[in-house]
C-alpha positions in Angstrom: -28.6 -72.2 4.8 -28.2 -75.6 3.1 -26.8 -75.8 0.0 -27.9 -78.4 -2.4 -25.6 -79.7 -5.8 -27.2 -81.9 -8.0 -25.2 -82.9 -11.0 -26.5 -84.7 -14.0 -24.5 -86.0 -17.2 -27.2 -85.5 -19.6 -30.6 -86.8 -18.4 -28.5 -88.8 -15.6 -28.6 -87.9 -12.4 -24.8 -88.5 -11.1 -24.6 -87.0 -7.9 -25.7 -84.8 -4.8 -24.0 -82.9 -2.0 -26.1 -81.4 0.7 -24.0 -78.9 3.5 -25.4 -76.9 6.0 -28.0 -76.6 8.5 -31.2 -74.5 7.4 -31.2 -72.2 9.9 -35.1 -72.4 9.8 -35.5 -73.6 13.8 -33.2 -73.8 16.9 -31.0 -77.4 16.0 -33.0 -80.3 16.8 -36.5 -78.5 16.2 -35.4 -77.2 12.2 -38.6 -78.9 10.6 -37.3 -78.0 7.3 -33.7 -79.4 8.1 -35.2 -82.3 9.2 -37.5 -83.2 6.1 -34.8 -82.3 3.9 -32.0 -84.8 5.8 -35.2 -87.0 5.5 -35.7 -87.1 1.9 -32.4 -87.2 0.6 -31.1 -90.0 3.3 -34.5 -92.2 2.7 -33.2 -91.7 -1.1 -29.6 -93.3 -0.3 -31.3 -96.0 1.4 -33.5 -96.8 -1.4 -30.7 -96.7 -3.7 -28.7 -99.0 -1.7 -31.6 -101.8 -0.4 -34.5 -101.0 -3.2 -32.4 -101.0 -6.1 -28.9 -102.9 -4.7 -26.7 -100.0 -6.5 -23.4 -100.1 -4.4 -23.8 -96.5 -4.1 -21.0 -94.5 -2.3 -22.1 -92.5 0.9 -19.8 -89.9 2.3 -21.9 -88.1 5.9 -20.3 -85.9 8.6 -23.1 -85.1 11.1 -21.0 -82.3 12.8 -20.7 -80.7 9.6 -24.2 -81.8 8.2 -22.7 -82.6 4.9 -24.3 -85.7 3.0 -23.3 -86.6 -0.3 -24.3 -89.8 -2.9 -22.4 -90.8 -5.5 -23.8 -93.0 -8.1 -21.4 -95.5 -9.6 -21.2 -95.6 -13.6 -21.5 -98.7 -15.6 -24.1 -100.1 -13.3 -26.6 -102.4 -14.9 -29.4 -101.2 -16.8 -31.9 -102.4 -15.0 -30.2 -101.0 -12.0 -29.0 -97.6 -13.1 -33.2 -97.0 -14.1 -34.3 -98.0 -10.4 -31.3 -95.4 -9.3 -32.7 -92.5 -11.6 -36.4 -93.2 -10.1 -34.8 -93.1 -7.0 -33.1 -89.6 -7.7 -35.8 -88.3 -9.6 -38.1 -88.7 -6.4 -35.8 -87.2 -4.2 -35.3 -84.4 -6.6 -39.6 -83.7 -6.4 -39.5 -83.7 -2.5 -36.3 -81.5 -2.6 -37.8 -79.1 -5.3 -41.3 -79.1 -3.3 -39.5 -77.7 0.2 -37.2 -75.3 -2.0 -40.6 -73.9 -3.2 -41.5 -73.0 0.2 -38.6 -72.7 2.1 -35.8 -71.0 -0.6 -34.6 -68.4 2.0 -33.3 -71.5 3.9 -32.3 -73.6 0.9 -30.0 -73.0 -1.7 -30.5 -75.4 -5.1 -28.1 -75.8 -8.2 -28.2 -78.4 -10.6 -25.0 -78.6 -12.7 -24.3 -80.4 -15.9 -21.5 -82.5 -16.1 -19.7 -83.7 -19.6 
């Protein structure tokens, strides 16, 4: 099972933590663990080259645990490139825990 925390500060997304391995295939042929790696790292690189947000990264392959951090006080223009960013991520994300929820846990948690 991979468990999945977004957390949002109002309309903001702020961060995400991914941990776990689906369980869906035998490791290296997990199709759904795969696409879901994909999404969310394709989403930290976006964040870092598209929109140039000196986002942190914290990864531990071993333990499959991925996590972004997005930094306050960015710029404007920045911080709206960062939340188009996230907000992608979050439609592939929500689109595979449609299909795949027995393999994929999702909470999204507000933050004050």
């Amino acid at each position: 099972m991979t468990d999945i925390t977004v957390f949002k500060k109002g309309e903001d997304y702020t961060r995400v933590i991914c941990s776990g391995h689906t369980g869906f295939g035998e490791s290296g042929e997990d199709i759904v663990c795969a696409a879901l790696s994909s999404i969310v790292q394709t989403a930290a690189l976006g964040m870092l080259t598209v929109a140039c947000a000196n986002v942190e990264i914290k990864r531990d392959d071993k333990s499959a645990y991925l996590e972004i951090v997005v930094p306050q006080n960015l710029p404007e223009s920045t911080a709206h490139d960062v939340q188009i960013i996230f907000a992608t991520m979050m439609c592939g994300i929500g689109d595979l825990y449609s299909e795949y929820s027995d393999f994929i846990n999702l909470e999204v948690k507000d933050v004050y």
